[in-house]
N, CA, C and O atoms as a Maestro MAE file, in Angstrom:
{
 s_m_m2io_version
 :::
 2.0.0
}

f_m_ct {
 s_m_title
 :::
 protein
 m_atom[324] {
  # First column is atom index #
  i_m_mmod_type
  r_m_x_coord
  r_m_y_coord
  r_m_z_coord
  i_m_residue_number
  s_m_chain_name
  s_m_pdb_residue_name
  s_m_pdb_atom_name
  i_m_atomic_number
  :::
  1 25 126.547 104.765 110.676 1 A "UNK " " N  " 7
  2 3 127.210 103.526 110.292 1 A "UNK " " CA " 6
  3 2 126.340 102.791 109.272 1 A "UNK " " C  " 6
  4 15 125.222 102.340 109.521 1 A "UNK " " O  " 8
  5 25 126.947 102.722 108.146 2 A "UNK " " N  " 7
  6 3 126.064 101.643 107.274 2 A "UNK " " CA " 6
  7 2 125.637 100.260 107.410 2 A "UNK " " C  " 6
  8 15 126.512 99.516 107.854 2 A "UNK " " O  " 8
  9 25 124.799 99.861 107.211 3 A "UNK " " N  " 7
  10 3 124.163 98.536 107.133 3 A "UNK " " CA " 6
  11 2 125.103 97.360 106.717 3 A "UNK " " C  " 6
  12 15 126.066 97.971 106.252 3 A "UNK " " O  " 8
  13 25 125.332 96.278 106.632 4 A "UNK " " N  " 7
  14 3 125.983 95.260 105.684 4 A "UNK " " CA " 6
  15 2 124.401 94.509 105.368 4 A "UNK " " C  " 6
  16 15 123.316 94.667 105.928 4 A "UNK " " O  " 8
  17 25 124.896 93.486 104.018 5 A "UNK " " N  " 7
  18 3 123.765 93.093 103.657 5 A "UNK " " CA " 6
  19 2 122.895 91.606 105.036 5 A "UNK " " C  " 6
  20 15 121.784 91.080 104.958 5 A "UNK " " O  " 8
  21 25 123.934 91.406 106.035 6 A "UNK " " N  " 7
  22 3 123.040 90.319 106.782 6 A "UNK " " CA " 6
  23 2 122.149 91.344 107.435 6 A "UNK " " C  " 6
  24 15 121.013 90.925 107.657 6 A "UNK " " O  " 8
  25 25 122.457 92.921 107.895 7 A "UNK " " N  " 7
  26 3 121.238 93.056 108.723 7 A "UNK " " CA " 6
  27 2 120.340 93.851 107.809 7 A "UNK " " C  " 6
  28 15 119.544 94.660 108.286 7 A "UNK " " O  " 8
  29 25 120.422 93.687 106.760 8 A "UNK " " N  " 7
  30 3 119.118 94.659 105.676 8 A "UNK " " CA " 6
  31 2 118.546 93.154 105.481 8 A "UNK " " C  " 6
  32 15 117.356 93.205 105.793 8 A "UNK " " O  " 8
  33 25 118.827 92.089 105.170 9 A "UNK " " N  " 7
  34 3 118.078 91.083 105.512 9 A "UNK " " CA " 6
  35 2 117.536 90.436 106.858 9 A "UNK " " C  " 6
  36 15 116.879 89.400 106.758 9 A "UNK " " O  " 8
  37 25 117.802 91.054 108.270 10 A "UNK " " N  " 7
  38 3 117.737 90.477 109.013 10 A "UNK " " CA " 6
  39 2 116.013 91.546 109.576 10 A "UNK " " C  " 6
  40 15 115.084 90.996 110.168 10 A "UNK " " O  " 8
  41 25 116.015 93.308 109.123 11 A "UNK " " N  " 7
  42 3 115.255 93.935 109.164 11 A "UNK " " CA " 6
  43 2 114.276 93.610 108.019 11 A "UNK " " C  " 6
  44 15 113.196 94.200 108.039 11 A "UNK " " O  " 8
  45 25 114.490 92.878 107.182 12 A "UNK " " N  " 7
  46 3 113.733 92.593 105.942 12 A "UNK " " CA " 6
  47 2 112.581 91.769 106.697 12 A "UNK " " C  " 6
  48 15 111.381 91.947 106.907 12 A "UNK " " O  " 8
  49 25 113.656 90.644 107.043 13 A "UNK " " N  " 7
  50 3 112.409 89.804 107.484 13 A "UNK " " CA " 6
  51 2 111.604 90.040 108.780 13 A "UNK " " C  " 6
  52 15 110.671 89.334 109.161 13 A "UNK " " O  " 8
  53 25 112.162 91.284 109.490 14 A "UNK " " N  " 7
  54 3 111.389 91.945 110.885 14 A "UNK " " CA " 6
  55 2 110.217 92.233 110.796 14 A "UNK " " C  " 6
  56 15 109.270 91.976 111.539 14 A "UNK " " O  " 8
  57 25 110.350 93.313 108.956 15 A "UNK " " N  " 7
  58 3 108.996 93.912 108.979 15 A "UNK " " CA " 6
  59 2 108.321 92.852 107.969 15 A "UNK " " C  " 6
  60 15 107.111 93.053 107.860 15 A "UNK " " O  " 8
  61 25 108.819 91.743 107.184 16 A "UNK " " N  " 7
  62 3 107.485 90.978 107.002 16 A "UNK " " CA " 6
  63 2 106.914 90.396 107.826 16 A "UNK " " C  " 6
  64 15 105.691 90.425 107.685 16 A "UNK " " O  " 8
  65 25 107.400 89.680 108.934 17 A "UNK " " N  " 7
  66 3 106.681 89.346 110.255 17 A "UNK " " CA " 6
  67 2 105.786 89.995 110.982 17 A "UNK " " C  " 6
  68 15 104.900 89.578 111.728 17 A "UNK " " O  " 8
  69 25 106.158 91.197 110.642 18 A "UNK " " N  " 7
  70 3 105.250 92.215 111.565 18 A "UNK " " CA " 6
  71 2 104.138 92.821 110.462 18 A "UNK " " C  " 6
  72 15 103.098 93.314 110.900 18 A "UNK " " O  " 8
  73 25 104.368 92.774 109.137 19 A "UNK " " N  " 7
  74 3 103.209 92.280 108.546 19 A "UNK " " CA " 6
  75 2 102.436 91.201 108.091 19 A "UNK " " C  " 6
  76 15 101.403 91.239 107.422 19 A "UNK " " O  " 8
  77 25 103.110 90.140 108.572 20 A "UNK " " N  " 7
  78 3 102.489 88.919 108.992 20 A "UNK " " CA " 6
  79 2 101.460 89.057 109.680 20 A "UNK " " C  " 6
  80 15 100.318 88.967 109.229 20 A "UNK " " O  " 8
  81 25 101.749 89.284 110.821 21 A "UNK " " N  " 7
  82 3 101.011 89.384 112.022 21 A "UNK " " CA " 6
  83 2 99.663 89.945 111.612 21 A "UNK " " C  " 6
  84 15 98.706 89.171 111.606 21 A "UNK " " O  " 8
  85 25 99.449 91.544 111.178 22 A "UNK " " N  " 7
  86 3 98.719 92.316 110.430 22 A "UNK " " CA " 6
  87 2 97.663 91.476 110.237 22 A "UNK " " C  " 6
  88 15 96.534 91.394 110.720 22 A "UNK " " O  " 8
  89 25 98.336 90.821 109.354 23 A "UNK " " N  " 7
  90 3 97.468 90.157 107.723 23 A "UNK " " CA " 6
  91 2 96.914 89.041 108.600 23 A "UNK " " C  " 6
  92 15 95.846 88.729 108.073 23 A "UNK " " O  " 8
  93 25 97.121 88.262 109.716 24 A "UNK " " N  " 7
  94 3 96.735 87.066 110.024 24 A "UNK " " CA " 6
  95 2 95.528 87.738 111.110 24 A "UNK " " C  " 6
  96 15 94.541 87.008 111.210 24 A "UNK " " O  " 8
  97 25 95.497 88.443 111.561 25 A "UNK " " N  " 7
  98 3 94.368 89.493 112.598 25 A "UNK " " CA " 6
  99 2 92.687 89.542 111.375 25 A "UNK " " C  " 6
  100 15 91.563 89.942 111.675 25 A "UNK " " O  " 8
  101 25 93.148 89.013 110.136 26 A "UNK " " N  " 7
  102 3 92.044 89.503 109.635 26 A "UNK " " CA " 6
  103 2 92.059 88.246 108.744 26 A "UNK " " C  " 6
  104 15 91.211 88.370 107.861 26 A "UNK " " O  " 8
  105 25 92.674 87.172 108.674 27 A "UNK " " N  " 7
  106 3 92.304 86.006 108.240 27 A "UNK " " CA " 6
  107 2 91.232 85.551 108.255 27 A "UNK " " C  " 6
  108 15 90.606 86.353 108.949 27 A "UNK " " O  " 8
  109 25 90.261 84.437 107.818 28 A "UNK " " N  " 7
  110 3 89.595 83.755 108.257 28 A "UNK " " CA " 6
  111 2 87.984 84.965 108.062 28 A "UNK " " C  " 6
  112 15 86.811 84.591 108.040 28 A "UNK " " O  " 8
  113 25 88.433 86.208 107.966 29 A "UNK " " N  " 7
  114 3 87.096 86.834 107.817 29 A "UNK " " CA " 6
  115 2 86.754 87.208 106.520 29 A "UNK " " C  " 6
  116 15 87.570 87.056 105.611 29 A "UNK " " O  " 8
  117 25 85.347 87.809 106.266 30 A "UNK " " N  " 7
  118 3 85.215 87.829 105.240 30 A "UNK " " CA " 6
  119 2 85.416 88.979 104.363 30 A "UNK " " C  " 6
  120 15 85.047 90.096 104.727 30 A "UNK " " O  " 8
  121 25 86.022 88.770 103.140 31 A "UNK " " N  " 7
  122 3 87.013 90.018 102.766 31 A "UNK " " CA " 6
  123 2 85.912 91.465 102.592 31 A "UNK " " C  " 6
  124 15 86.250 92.640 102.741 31 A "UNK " " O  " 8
  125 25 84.751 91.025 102.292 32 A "UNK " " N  " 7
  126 3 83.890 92.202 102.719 32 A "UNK " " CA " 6
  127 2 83.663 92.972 103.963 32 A "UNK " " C  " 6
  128 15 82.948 93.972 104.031 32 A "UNK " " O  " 8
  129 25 84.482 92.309 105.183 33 A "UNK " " N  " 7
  130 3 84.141 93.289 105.625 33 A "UNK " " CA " 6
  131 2 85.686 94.280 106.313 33 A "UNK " " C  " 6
  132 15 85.741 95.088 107.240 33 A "UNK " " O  " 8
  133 25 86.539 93.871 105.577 34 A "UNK " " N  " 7
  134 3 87.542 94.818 105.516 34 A "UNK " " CA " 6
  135 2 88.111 95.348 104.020 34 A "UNK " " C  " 6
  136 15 89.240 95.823 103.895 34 A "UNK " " O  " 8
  137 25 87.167 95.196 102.912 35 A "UNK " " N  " 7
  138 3 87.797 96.026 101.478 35 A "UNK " " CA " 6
  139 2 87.508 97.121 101.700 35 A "UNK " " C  " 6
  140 15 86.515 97.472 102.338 35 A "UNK " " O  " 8
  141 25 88.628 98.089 101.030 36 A "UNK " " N  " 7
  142 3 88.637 99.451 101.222 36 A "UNK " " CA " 6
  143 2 88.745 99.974 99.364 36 A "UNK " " C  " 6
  144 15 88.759 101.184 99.136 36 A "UNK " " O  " 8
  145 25 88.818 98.936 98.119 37 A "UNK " " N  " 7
  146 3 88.550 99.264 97.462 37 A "UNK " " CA " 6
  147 2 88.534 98.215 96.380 37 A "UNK " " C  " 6
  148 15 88.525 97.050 96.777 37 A "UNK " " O  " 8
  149 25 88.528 98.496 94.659 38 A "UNK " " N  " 7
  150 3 88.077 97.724 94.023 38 A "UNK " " CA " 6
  151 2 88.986 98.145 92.663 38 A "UNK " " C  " 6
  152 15 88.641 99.108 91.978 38 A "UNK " " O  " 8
  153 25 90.063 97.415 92.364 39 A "UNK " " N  " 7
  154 3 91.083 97.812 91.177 39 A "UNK " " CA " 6
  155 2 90.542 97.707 89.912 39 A "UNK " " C  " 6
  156 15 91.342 97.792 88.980 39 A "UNK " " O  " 8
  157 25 89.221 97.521 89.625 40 A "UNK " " N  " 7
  158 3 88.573 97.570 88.507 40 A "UNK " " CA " 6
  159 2 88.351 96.191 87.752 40 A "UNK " " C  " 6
  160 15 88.258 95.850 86.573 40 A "UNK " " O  " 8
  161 25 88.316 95.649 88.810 41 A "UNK " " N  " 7
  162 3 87.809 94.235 88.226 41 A "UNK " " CA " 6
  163 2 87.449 93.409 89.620 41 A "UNK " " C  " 6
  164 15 87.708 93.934 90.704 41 A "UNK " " O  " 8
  165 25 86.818 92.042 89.543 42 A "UNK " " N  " 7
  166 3 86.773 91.654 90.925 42 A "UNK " " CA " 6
  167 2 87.998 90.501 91.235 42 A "UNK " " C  " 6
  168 15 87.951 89.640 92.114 42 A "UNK " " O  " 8
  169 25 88.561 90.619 90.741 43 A "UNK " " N  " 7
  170 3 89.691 89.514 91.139 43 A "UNK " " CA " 6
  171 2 91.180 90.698 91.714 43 A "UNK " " C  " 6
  172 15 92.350 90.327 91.797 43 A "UNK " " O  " 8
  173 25 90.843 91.618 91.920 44 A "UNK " " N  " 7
  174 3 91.787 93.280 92.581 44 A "UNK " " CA " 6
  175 2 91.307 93.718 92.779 44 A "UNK " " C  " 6
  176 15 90.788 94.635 92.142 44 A "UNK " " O  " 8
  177 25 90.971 93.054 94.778 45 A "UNK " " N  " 7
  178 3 90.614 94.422 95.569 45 A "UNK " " CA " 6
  179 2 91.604 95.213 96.469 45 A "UNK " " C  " 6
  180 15 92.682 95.006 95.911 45 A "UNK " " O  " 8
  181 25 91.739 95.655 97.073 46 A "UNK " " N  " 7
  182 3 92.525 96.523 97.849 46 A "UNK " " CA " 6
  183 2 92.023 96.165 99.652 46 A "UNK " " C  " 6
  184 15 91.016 96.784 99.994 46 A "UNK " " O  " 8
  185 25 92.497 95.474 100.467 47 A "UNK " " N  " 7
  186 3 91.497 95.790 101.749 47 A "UNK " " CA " 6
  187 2 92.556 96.540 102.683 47 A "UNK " " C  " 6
  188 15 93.643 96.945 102.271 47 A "UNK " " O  " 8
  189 25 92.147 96.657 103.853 48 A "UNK " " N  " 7
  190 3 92.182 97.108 104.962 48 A "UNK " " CA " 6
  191 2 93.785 96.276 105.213 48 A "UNK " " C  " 6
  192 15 94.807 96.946 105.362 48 A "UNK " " O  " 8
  193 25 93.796 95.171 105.224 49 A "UNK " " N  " 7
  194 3 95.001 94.389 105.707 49 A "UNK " " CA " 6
  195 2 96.164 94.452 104.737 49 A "UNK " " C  " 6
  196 15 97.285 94.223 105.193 49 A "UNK " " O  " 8
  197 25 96.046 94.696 103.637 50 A "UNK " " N  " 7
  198 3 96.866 95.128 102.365 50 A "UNK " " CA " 6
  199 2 97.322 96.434 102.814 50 A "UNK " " C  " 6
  200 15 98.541 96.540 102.949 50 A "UNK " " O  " 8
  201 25 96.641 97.399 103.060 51 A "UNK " " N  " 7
  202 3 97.419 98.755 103.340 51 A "UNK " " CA " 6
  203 2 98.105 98.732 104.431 51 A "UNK " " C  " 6
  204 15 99.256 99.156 104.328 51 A "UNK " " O  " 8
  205 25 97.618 98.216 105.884 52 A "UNK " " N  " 7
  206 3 97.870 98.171 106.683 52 A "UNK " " CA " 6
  207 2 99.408 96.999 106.924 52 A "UNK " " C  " 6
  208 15 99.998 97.130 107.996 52 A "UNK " " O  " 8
  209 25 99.915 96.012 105.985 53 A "UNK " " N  " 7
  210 3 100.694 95.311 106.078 53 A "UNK " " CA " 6
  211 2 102.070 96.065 105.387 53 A "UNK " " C  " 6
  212 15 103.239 96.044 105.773 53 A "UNK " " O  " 8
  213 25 101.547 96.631 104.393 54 A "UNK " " N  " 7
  214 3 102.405 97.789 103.972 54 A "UNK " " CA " 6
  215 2 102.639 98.957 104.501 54 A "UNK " " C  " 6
  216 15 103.767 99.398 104.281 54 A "UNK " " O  " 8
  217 25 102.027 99.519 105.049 55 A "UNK " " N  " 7
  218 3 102.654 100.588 106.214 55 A "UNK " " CA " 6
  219 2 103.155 100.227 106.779 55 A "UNK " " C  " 6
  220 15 104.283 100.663 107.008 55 A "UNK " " O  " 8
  221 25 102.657 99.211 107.366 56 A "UNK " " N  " 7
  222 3 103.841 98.995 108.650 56 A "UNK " " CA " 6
  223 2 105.451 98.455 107.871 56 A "UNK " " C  " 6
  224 15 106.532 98.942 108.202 56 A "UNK " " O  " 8
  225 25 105.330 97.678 107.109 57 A "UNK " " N  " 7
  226 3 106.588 97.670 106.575 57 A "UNK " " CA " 6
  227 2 107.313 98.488 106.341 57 A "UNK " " C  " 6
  228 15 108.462 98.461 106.781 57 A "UNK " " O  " 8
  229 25 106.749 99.686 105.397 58 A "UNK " " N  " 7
  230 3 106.977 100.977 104.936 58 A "UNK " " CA " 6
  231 2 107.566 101.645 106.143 58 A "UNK " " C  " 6
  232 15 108.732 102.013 106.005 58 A "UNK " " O  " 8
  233 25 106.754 101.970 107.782 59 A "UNK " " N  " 7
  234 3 107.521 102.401 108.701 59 A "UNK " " CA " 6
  235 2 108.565 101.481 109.291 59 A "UNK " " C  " 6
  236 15 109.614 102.119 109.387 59 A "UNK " " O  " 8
  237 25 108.659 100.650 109.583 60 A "UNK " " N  " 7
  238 3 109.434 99.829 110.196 60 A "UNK " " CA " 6
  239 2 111.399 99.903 109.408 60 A "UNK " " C  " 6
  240 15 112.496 99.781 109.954 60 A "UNK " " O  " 8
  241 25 111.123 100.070 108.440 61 A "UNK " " N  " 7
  242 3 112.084 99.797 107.456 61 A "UNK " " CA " 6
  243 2 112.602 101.783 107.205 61 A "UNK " " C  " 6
  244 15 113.696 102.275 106.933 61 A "UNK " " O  " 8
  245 25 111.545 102.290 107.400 62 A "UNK " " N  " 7
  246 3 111.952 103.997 107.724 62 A "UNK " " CA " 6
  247 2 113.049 103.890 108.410 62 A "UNK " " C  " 6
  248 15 114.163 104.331 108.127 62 A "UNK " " O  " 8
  249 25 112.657 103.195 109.472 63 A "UNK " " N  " 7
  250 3 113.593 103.803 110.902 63 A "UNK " " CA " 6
  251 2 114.661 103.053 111.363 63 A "UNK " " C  " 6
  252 15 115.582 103.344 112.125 63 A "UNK " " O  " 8
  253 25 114.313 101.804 110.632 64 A "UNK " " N  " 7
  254 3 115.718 100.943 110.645 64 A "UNK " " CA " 6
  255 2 116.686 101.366 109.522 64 A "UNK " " C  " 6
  256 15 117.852 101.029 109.726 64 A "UNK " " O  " 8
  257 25 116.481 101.928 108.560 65 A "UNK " " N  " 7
  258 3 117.212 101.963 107.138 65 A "UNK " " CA " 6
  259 2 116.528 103.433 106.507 65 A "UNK " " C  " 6
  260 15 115.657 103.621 105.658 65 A "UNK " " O  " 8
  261 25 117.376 104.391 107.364 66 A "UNK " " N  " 7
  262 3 116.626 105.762 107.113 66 A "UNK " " CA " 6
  263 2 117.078 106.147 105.950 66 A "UNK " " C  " 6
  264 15 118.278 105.890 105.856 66 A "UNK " " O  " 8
  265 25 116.668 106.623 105.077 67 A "UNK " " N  " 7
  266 3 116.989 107.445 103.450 67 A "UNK " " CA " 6
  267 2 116.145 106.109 102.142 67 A "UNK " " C  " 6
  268 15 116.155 106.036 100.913 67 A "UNK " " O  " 8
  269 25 115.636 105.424 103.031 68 A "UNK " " N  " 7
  270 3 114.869 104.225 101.804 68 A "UNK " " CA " 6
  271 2 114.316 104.691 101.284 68 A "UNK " " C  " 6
  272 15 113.955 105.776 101.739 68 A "UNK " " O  " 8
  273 25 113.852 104.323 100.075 69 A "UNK " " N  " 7
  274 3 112.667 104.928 99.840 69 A "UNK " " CA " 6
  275 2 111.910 103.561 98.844 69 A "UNK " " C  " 6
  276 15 112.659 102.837 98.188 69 A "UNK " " O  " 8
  277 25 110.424 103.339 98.834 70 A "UNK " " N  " 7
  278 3 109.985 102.515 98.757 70 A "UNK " " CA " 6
  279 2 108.930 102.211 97.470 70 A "UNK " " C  " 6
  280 15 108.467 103.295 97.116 70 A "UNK " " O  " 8
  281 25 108.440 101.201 96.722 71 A "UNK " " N  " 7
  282 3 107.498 101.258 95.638 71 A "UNK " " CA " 6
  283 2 106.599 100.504 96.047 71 A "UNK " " C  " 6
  284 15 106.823 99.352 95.674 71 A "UNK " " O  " 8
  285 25 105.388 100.629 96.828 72 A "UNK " " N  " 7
  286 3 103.921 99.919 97.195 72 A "UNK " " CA " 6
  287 2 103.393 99.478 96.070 72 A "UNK " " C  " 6
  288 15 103.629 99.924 94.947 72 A "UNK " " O  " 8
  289 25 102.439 98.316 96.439 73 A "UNK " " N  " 7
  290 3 101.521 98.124 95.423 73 A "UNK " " CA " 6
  291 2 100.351 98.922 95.873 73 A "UNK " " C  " 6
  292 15 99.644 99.317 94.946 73 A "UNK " " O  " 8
  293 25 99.943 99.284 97.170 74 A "UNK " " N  " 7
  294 3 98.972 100.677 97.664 74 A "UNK " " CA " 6
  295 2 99.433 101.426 97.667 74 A "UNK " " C  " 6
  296 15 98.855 102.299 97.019 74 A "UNK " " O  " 8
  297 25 100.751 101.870 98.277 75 A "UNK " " N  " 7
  298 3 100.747 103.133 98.779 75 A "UNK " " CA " 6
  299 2 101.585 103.542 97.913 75 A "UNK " " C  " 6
  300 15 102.381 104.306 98.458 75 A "UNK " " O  " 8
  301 25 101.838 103.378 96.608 76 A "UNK " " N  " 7
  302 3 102.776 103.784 95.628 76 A "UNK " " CA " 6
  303 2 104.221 104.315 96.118 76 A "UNK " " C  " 6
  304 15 104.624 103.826 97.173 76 A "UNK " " O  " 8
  305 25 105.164 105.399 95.377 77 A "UNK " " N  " 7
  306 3 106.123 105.411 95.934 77 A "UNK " " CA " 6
  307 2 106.604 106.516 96.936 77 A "UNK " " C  " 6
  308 15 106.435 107.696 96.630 77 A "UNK " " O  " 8
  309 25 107.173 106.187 98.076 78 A "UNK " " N  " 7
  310 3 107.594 107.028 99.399 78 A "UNK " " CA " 6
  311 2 109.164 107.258 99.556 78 A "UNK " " C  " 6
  312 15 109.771 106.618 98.697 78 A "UNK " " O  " 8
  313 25 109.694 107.722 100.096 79 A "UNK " " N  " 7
  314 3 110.889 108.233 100.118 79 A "UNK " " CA " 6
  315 2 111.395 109.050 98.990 79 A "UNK " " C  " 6
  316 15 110.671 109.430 98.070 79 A "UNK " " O  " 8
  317 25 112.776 109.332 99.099 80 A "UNK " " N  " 7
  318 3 113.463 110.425 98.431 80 A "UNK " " CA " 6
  319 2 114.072 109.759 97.061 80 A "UNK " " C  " 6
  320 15 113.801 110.198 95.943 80 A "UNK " " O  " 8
  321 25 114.837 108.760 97.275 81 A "UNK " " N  " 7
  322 3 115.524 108.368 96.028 81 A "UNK " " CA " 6
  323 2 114.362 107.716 94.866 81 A "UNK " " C  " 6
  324 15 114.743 107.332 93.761 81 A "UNK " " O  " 8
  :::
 }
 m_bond[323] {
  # First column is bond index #
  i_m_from
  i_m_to
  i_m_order
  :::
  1 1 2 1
  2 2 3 1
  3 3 4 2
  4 3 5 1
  5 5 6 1
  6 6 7 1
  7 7 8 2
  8 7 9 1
  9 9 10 1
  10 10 11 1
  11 11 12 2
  12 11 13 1
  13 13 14 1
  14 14 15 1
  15 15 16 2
  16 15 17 1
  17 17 18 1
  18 18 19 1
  19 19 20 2
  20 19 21 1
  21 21 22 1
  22 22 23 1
  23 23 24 2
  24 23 25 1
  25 25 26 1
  26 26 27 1
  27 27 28 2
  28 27 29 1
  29 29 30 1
  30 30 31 1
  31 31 32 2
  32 31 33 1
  33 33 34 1
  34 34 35 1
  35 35 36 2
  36 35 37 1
  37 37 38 1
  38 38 39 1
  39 39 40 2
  40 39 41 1
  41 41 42 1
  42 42 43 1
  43 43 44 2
  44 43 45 1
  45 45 46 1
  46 46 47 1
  47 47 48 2
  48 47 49 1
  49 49 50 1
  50 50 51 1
  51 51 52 2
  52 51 53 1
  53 53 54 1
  54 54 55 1
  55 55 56 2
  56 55 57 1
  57 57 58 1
  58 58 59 1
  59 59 60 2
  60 59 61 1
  61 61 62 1
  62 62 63 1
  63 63 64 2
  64 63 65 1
  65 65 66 1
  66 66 67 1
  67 67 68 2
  68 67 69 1
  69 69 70 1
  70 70 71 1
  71 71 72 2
  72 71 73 1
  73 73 74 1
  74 74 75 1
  75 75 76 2
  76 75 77 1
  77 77 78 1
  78 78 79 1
  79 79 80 2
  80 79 81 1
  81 81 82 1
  82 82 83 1
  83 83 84 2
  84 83 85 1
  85 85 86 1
  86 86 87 1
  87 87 88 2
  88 87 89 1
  89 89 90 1
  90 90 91 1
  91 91 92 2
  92 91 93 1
  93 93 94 1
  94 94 95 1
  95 95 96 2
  96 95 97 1
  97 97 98 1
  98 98 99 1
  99 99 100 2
  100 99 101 1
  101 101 102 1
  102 102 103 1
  103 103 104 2
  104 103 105 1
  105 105 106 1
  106 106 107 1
  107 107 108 2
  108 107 109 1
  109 109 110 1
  110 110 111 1
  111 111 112 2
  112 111 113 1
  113 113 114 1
  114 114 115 1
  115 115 116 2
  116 115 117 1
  117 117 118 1
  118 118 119 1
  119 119 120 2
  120 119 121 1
  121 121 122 1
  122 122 123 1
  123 123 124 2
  124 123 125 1
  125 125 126 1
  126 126 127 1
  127 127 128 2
  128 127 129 1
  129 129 130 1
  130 130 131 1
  131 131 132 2
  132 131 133 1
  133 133 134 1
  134 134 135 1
  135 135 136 2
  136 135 137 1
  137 137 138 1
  138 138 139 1
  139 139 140 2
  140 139 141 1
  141 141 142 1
  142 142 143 1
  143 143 144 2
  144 143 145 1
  145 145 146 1
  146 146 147 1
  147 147 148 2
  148 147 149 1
  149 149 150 1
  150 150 151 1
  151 151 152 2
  152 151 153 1
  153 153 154 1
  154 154 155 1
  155 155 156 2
  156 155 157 1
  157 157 158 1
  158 158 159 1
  159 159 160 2
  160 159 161 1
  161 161 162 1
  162 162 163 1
  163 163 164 2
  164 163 165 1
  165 165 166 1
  166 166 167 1
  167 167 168 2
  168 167 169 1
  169 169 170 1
  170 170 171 1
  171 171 172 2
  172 171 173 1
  173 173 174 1
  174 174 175 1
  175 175 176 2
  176 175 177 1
  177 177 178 1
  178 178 179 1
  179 179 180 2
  180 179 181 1
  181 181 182 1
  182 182 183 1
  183 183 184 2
  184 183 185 1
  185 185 186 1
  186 186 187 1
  187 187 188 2
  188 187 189 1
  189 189 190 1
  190 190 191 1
  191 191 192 2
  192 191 193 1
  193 193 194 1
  194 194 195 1
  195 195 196 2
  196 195 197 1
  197 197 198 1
  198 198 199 1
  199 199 200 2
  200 199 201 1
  201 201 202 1
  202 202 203 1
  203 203 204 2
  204 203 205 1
  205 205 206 1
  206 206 207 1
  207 207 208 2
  208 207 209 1
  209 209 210 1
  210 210 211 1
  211 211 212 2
  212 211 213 1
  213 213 214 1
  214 214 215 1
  215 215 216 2
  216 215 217 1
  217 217 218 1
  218 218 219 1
  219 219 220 2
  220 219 221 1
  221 221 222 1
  222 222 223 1
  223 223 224 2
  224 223 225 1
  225 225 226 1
  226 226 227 1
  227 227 228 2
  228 227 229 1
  229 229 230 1
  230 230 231 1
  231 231 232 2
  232 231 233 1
  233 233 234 1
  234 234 235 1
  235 235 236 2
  236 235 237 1
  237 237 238 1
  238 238 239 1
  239 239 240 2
  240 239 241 1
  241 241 242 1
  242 242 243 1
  243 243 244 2
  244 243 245 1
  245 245 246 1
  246 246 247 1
  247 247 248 2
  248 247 249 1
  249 249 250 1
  250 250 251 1
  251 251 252 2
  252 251 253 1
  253 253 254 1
  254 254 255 1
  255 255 256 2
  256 255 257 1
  257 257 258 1
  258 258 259 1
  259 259 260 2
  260 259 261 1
  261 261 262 1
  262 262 263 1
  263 263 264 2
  264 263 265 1
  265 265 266 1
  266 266 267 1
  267 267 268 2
  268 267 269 1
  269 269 270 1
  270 270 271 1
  271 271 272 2
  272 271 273 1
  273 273 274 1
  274 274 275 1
  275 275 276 2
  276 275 277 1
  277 277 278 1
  278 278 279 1
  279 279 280 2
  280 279 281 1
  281 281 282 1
  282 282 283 1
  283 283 284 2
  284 283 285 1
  285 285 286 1
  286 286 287 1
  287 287 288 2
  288 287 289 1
  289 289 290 1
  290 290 291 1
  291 291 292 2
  292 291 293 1
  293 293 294 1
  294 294 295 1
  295 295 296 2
  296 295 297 1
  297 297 298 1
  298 298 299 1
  299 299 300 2
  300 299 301 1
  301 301 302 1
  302 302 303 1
  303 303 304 2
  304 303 305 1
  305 305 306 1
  306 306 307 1
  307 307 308 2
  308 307 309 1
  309 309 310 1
  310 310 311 1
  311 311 312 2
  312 311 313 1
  313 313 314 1
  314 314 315 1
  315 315 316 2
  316 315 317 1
  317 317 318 1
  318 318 319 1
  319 319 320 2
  320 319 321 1
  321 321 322 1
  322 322 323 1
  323 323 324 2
  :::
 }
}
């Protein structure tokens, strides 16, 4: 059964919450000690909570809205289309 657009927005905002959550577990600390990399300048790093807020989106949105396919700013692009 296909989606209508209230519940692709209603899963939209599931998995930003749940990368909310993510991202707020590592607030308040210091970004050194979760960067996992360095985009070639110091104002773009990459950390730990950046990948991790995007996966989970990335899965969450798999399995609610199977055939997606997705464009990261980490994890570049996933799915089929």
């Amino acid at each position: 059964m296909a989606m209508d657009n209230q519940n692709y927005l209603v899963s939209a905002v599931k998995a930003a919450r749940l990368a909310g959550k993510i991202i707020l577990e590592y607030y308040g600390k210091p970004a050194s000690s979760f960067m996992l990399a360095d985009k070639g300048n110091s104002n773009s790093i990459v950390t730990k909570a950046d990948k991790e807020a995007e996966e989970a989106i990335v899965a969450y949105l798999s399995e609610k809205v199977p055939g997606s396919s997705f464009l990261g700013e980490e994890g570049g692009k996933t799915g089929s289309s």
